[in-house]
PyMOL Python script that loads the backbone (N, CA, C, O; Angstrom):
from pymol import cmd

cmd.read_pdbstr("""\
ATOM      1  N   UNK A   1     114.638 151.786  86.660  1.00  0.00           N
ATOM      2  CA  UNK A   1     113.817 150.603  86.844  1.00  0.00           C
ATOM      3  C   UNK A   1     114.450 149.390  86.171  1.00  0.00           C
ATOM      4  O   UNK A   1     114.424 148.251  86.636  1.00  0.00           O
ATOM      5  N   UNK A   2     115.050 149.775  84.970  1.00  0.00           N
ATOM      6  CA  UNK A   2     115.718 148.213  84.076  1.00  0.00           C
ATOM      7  C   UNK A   2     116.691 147.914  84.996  1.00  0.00           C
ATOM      8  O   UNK A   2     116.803 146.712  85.234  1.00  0.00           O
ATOM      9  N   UNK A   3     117.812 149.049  85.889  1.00  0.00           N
ATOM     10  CA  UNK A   3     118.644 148.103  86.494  1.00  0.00           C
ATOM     11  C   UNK A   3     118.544 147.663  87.543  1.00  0.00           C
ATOM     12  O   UNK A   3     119.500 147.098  88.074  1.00  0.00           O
ATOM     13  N   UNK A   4     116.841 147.850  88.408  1.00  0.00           N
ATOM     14  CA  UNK A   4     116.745 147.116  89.190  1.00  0.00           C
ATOM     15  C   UNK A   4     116.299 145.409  88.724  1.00  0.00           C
ATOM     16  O   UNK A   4     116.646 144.293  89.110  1.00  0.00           O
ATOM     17  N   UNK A   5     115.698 145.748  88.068  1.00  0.00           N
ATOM     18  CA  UNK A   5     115.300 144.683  87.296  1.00  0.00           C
ATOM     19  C   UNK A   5     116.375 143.598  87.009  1.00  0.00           C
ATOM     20  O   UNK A   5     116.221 142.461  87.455  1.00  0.00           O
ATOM     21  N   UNK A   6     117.650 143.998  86.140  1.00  0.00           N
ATOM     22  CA  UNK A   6     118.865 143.637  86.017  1.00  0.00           C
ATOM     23  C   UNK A   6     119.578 143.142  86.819  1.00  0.00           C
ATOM     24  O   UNK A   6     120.525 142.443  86.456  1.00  0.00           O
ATOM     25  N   UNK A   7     119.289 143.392  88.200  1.00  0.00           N
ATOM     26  CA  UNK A   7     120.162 143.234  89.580  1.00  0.00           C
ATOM     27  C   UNK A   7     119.740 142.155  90.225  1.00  0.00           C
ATOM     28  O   UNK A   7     120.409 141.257  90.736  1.00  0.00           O
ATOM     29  N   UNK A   8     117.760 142.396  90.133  1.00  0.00           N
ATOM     30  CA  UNK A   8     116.997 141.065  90.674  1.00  0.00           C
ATOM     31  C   UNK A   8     117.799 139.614  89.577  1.00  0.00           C
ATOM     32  O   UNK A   8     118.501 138.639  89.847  1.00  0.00           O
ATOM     33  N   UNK A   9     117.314 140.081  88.537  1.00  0.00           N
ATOM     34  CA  UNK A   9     118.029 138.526  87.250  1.00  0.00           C
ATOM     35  C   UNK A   9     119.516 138.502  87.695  1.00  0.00           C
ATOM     36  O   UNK A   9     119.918 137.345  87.576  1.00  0.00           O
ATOM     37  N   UNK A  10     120.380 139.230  88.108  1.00  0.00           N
ATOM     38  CA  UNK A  10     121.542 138.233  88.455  1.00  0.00           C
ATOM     39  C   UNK A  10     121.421 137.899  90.190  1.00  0.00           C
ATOM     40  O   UNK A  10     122.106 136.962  90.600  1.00  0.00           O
ATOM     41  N   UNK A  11     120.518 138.693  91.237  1.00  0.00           N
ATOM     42  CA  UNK A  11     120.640 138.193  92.103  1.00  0.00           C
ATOM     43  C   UNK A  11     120.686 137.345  92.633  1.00  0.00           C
ATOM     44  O   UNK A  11     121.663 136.879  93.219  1.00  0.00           O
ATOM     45  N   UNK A  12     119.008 136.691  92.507  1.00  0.00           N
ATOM     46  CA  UNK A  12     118.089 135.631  92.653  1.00  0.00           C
ATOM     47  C   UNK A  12     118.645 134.433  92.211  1.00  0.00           C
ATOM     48  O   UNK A  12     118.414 133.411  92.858  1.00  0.00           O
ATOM     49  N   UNK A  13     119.422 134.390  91.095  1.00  0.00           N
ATOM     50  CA  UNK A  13     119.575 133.082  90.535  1.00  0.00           C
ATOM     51  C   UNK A  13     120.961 133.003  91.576  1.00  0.00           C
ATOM     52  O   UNK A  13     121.026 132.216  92.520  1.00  0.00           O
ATOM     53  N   UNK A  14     121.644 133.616  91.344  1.00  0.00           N
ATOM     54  CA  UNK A  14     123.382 133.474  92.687  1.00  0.00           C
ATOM     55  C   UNK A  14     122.828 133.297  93.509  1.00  0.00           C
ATOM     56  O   UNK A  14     123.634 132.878  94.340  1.00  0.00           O
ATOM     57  N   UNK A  15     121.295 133.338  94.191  1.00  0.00           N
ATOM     58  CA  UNK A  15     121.513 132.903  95.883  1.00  0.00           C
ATOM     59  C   UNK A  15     121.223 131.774  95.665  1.00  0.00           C
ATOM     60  O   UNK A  15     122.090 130.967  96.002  1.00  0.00           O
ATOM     61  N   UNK A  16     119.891 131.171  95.009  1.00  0.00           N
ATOM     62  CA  UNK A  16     119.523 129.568  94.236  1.00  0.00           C
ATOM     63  C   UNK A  16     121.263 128.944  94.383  1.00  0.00           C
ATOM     64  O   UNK A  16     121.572 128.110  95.234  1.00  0.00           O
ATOM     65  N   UNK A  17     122.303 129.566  93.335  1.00  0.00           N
ATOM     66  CA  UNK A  17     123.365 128.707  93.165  1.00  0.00           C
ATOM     67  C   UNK A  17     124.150 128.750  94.484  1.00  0.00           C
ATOM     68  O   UNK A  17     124.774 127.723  94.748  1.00  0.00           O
ATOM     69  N   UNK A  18     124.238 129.994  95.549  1.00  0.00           N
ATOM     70  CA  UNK A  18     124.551 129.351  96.659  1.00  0.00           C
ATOM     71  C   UNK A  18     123.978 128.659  97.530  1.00  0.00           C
ATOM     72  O   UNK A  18     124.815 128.060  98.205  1.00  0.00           O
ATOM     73  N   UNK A  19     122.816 128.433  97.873  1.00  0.00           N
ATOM     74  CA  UNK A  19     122.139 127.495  97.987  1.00  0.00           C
ATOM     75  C   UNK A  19     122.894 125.941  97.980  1.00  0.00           C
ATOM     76  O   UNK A  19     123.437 125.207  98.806  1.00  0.00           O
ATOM     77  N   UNK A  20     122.587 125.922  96.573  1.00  0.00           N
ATOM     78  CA  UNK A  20     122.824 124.503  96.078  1.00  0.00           C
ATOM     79  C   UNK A  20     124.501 124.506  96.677  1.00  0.00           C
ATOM     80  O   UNK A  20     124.574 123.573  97.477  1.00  0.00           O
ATOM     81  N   UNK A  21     125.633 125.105  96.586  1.00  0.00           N
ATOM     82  CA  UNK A  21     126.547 124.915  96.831  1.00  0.00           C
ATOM     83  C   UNK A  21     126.446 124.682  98.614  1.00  0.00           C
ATOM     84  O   UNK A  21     127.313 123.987  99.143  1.00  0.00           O
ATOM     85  N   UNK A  22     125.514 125.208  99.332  1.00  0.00           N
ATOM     86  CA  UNK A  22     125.596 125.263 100.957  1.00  0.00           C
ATOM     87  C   UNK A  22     125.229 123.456 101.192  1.00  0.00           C
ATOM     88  O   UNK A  22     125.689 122.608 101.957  1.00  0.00           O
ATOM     89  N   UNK A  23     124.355 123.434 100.294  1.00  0.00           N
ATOM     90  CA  UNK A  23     123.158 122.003 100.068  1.00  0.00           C
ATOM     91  C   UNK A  23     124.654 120.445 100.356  1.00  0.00           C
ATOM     92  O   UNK A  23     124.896 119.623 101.240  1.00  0.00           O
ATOM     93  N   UNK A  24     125.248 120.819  99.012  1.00  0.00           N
ATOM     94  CA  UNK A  24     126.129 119.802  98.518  1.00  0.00           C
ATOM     95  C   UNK A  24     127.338 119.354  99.444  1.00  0.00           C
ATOM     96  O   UNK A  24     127.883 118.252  99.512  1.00  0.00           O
ATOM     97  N   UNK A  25     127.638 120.703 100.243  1.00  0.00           N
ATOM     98  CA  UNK A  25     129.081 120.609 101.315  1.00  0.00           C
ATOM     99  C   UNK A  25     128.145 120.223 102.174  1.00  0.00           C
ATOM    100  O   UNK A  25     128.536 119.071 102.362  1.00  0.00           O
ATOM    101  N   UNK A  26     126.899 120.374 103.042  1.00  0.00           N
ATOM    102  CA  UNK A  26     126.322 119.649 104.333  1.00  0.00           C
ATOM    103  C   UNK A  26     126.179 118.233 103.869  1.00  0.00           C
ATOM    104  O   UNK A  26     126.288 117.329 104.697  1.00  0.00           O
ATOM    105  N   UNK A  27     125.934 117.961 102.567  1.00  0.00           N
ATOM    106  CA  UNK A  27     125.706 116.374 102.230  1.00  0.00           C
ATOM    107  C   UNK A  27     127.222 115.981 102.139  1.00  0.00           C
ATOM    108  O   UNK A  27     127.416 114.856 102.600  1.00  0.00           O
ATOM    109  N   UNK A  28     128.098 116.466 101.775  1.00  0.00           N
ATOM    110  CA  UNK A  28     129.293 115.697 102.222  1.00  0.00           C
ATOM    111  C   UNK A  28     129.831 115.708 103.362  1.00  0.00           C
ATOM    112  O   UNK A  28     130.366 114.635 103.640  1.00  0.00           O
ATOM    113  N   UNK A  29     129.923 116.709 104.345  1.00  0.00           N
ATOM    114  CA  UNK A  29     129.917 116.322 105.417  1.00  0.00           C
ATOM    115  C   UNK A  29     128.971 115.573 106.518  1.00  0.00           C
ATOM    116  O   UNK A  29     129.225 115.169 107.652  1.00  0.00           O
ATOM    117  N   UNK A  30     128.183 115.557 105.997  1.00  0.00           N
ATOM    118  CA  UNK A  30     126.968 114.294 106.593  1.00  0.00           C
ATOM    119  C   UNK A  30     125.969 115.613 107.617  1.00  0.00           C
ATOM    120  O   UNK A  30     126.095 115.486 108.835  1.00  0.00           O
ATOM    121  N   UNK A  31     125.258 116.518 107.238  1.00  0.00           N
ATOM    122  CA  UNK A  31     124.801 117.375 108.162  1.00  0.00           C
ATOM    123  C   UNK A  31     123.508 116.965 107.177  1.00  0.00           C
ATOM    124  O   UNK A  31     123.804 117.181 106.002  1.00  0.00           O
ATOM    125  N   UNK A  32     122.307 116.492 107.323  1.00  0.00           N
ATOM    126  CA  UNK A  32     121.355 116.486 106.894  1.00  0.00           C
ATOM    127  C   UNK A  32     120.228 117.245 107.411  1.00  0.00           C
ATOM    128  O   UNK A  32     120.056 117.372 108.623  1.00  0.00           O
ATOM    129  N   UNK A  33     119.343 117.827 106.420  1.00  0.00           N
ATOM    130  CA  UNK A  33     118.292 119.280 106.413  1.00  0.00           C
ATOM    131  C   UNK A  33     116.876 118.406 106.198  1.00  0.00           C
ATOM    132  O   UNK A  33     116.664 117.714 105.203  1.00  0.00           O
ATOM    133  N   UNK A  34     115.610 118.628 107.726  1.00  0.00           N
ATOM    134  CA  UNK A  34     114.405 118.036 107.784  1.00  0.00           C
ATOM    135  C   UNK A  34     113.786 118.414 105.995  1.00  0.00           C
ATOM    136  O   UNK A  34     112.776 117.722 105.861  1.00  0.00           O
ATOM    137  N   UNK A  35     113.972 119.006 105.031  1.00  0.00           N
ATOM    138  CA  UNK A  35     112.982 118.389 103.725  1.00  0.00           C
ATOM    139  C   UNK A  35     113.848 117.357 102.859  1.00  0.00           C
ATOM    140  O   UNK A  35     113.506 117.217 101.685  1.00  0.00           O
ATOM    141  N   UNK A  36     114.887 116.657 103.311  1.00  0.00           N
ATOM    142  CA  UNK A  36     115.535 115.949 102.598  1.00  0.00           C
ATOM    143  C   UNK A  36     115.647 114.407 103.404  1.00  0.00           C
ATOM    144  O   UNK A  36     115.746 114.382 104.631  1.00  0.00           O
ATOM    145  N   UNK A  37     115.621 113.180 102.617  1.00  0.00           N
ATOM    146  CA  UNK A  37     114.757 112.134 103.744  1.00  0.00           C
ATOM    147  C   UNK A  37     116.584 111.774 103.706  1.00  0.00           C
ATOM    148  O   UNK A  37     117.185 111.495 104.744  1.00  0.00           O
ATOM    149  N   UNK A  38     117.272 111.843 102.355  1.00  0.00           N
ATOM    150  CA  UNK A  38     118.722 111.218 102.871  1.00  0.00           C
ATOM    151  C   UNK A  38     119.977 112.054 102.162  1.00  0.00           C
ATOM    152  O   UNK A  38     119.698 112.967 101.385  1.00  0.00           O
ATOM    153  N   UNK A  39     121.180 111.765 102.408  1.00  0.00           N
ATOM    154  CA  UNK A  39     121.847 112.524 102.008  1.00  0.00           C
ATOM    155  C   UNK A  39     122.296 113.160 100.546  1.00  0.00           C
ATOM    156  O   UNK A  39     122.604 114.292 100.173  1.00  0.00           O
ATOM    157  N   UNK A  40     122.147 111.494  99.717  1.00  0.00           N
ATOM    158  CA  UNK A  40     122.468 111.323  98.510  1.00  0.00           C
ATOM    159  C   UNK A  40     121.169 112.641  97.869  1.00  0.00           C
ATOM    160  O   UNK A  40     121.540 113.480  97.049  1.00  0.00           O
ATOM    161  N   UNK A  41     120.254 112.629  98.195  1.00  0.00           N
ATOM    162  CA  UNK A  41     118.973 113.514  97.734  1.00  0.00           C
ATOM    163  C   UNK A  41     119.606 115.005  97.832  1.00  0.00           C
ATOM    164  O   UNK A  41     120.018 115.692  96.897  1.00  0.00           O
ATOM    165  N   UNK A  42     119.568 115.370  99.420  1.00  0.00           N
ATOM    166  CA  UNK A  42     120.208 116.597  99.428  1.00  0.00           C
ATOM    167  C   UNK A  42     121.040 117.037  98.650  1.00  0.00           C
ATOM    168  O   UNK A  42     120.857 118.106  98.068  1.00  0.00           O
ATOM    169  N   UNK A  43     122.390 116.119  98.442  1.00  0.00           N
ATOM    170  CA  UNK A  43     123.033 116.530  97.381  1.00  0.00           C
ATOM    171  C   UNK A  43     123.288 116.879  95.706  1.00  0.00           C
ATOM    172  O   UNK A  43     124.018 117.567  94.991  1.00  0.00           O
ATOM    173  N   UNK A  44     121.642 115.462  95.571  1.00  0.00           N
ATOM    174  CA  UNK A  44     121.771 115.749  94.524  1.00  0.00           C
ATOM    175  C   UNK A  44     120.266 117.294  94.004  1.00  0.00           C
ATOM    176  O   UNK A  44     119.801 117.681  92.932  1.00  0.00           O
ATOM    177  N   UNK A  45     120.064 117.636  95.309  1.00  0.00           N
ATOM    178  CA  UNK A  45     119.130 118.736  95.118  1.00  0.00           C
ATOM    179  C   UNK A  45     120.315 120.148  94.973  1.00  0.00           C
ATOM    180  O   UNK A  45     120.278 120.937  94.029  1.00  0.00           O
ATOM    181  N   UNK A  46     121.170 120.215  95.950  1.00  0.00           N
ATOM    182  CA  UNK A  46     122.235 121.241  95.744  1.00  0.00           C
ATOM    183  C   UNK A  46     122.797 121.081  94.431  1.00  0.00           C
ATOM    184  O   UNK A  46     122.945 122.097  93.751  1.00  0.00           O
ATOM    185  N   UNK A  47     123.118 120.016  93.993  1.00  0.00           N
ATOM    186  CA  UNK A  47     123.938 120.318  92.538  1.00  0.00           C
ATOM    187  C   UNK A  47     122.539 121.013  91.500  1.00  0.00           C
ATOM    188  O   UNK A  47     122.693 121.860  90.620  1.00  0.00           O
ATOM    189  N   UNK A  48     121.485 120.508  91.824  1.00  0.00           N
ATOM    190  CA  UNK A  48     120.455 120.657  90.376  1.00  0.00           C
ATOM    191  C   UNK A  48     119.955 122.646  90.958  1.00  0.00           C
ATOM    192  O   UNK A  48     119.382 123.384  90.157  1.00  0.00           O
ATOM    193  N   UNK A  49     120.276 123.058  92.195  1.00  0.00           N
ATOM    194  CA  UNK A  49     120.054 124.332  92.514  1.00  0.00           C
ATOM    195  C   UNK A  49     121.613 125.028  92.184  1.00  0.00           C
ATOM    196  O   UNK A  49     121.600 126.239  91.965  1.00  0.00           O
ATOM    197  N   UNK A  50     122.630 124.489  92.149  1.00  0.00           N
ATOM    198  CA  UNK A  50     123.965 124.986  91.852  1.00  0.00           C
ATOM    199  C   UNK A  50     123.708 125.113  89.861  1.00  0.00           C
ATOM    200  O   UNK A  50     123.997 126.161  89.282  1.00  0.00           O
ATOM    201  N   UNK A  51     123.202 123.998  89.167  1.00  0.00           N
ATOM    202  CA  UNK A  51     123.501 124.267  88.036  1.00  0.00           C
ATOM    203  C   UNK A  51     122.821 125.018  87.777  1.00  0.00           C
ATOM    204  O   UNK A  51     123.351 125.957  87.184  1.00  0.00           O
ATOM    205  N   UNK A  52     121.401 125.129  87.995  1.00  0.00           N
ATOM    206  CA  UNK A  52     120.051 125.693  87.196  1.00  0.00           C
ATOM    207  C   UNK A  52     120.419 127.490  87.776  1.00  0.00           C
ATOM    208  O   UNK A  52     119.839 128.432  87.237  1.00  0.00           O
ATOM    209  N   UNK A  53     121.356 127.685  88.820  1.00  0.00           N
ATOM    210  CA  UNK A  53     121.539 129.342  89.192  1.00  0.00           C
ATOM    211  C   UNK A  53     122.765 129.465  88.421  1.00  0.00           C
ATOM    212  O   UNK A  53     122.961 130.630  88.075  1.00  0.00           O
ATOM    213  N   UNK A  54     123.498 128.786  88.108  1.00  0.00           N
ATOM    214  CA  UNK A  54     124.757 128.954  86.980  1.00  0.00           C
ATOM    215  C   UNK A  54     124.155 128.896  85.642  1.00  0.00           C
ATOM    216  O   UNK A  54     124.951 129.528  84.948  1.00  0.00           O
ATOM    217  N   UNK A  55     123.379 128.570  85.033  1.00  0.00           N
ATOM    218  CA  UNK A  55     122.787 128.157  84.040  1.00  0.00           C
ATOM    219  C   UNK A  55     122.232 129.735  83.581  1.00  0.00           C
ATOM    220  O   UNK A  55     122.788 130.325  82.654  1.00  0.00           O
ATOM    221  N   UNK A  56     121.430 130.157  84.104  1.00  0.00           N
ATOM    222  CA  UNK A  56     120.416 131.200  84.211  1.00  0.00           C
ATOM    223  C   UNK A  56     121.677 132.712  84.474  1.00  0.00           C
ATOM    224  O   UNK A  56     121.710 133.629  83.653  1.00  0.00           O
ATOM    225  N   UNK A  57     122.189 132.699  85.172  1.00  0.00           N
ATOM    226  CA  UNK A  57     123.190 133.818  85.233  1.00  0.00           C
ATOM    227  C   UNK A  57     123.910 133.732  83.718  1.00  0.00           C
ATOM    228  O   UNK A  57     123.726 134.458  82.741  1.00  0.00           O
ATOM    229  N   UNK A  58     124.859 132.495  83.899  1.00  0.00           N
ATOM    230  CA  UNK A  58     125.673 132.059  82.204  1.00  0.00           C
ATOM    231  C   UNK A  58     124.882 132.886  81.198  1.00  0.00           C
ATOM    232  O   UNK A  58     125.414 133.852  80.650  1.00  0.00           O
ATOM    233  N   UNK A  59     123.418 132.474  80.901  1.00  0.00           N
ATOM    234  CA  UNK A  59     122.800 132.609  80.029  1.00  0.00           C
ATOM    235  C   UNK A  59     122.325 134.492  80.038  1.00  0.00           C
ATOM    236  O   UNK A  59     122.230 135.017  78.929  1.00  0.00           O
ATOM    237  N   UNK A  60     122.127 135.154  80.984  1.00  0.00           N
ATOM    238  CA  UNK A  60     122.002 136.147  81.116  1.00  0.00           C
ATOM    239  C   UNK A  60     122.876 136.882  80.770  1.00  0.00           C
ATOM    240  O   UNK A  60     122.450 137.737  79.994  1.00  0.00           O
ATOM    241  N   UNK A  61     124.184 136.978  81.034  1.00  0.00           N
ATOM    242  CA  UNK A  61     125.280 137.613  80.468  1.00  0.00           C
ATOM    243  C   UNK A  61     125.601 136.885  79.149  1.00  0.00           C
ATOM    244  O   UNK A  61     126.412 137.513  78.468  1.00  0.00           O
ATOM    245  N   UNK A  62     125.187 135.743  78.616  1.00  0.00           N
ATOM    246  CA  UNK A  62     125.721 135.457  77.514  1.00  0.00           C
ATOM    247  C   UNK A  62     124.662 136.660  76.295  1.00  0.00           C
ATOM    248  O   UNK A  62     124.972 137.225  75.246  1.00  0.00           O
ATOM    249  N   UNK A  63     123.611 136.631  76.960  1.00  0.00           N
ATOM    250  CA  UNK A  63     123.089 137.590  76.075  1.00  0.00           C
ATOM    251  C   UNK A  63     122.552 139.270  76.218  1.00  0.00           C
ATOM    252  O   UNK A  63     121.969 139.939  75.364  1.00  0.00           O
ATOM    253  N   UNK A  64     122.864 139.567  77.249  1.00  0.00           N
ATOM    254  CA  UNK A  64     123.690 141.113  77.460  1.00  0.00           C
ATOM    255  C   UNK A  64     124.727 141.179  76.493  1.00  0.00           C
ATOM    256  O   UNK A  64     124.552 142.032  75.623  1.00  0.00           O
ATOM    257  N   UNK A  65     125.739 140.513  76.420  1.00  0.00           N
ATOM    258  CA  UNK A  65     127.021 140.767  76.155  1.00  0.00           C
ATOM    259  C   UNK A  65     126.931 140.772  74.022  1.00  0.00           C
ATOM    260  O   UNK A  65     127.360 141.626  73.246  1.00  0.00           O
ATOM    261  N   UNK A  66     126.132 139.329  73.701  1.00  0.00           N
ATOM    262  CA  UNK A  66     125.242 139.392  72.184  1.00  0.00           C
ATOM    263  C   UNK A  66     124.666 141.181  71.749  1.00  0.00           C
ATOM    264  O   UNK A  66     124.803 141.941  70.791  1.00  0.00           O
ATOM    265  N   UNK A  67     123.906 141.218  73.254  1.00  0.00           N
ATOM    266  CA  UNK A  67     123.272 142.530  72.590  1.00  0.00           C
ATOM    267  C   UNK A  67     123.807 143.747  72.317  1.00  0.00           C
ATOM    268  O   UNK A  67     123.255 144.750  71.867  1.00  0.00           O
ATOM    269  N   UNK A  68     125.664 143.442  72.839  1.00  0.00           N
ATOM    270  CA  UNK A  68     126.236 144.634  72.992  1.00  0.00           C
ATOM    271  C   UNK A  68     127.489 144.131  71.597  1.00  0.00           C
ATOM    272  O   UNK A  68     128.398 144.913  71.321  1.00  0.00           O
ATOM    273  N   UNK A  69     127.388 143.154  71.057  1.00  0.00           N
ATOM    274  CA  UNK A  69     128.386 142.499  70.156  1.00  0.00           C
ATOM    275  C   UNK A  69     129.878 142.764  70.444  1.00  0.00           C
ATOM    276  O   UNK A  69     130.801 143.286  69.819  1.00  0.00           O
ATOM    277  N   UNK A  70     129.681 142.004  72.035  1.00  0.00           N
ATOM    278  CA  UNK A  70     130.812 141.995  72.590  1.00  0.00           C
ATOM    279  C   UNK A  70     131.865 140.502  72.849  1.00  0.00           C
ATOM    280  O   UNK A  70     132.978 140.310  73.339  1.00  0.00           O
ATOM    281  N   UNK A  71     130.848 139.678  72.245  1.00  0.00           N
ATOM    282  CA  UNK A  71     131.168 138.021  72.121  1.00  0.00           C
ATOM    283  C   UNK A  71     132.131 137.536  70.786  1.00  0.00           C
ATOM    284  O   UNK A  71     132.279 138.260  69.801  1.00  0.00           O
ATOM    285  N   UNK A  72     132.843 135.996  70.950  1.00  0.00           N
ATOM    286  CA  UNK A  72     133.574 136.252  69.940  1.00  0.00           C
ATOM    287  C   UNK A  72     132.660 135.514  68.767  1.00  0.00           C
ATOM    288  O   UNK A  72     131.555 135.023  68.997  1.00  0.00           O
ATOM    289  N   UNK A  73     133.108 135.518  67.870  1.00  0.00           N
ATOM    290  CA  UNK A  73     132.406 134.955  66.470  1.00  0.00           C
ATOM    291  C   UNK A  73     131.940 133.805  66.970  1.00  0.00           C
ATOM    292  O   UNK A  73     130.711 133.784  66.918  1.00  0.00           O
ATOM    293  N   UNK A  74     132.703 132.236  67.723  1.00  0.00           N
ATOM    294  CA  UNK A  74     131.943 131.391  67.484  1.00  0.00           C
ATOM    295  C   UNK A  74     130.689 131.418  68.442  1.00  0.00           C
ATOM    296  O   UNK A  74     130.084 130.347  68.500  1.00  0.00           O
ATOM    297  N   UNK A  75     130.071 132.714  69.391  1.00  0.00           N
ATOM    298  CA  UNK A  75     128.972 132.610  70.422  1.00  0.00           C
ATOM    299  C   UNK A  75     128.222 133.488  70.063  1.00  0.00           C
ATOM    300  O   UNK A  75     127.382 133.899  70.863  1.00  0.00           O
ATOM    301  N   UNK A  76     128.320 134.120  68.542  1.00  0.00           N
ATOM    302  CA  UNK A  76     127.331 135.098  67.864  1.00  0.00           C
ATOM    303  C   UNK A  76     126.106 134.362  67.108  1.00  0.00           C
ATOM    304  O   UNK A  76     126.332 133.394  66.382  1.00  0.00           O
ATOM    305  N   UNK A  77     125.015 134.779  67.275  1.00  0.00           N
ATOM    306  CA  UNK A  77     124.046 134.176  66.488  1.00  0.00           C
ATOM    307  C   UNK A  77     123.808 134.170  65.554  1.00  0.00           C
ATOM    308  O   UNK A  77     123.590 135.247  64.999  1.00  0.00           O
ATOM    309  N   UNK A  78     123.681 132.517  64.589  1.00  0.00           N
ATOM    310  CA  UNK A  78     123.750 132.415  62.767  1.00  0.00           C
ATOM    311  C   UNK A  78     122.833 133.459  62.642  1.00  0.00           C
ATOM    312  O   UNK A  78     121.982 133.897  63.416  1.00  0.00           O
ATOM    313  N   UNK A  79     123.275 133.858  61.195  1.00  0.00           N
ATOM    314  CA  UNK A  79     121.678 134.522  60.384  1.00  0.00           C
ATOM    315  C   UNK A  79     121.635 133.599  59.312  1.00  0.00           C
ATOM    316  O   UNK A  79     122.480 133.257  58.485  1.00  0.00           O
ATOM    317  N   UNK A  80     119.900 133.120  59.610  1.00  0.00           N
ATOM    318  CA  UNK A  80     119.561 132.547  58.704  1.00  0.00           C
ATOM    319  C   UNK A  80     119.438 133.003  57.142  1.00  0.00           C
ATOM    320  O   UNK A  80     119.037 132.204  56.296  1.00  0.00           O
TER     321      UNK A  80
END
""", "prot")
cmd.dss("prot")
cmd.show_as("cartoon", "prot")
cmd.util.cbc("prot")
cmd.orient("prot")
């Protein structure tokens, strides 16, 4: 069950970030999508769906990898 679980948290967020990457190449090539009124929007909706699914993956393996103290010293967490 955890590694389905595991599979959904890196899935979901990679399709969000392809998404945003499909989003950003139709706004530069000028292909505009009926919920977006202009291009500059579309694109800047693909980048904010490109970062926020890079963001969320990044962050997911950054702390898998903590829990396995597989990171180097400067991405280990202070102790207070």
């Amino acid at each position: 069950m955890s590694r389905l679980v595991a599979l959904l948290i890196l899935v979901l967020p990679g399709a969000v970030a392809a998404l945003g990457i499909k989003l950003m190449r139709d706004a530069l090539f000028g292909h505009a999508f009926s919920p977006f009124p202009s291009l500059f929007l579309q694109g800047a909706a693909g980048l904010a769906f490109f970062l926020f699914g890079l963001y969320v993956l990044a962050g997911f393996i950054l702390y898998r990898d903590r829990k396995r103290n597989q990171v180097s010293p400067r991405f280990r967490k202070k102790k207070l």
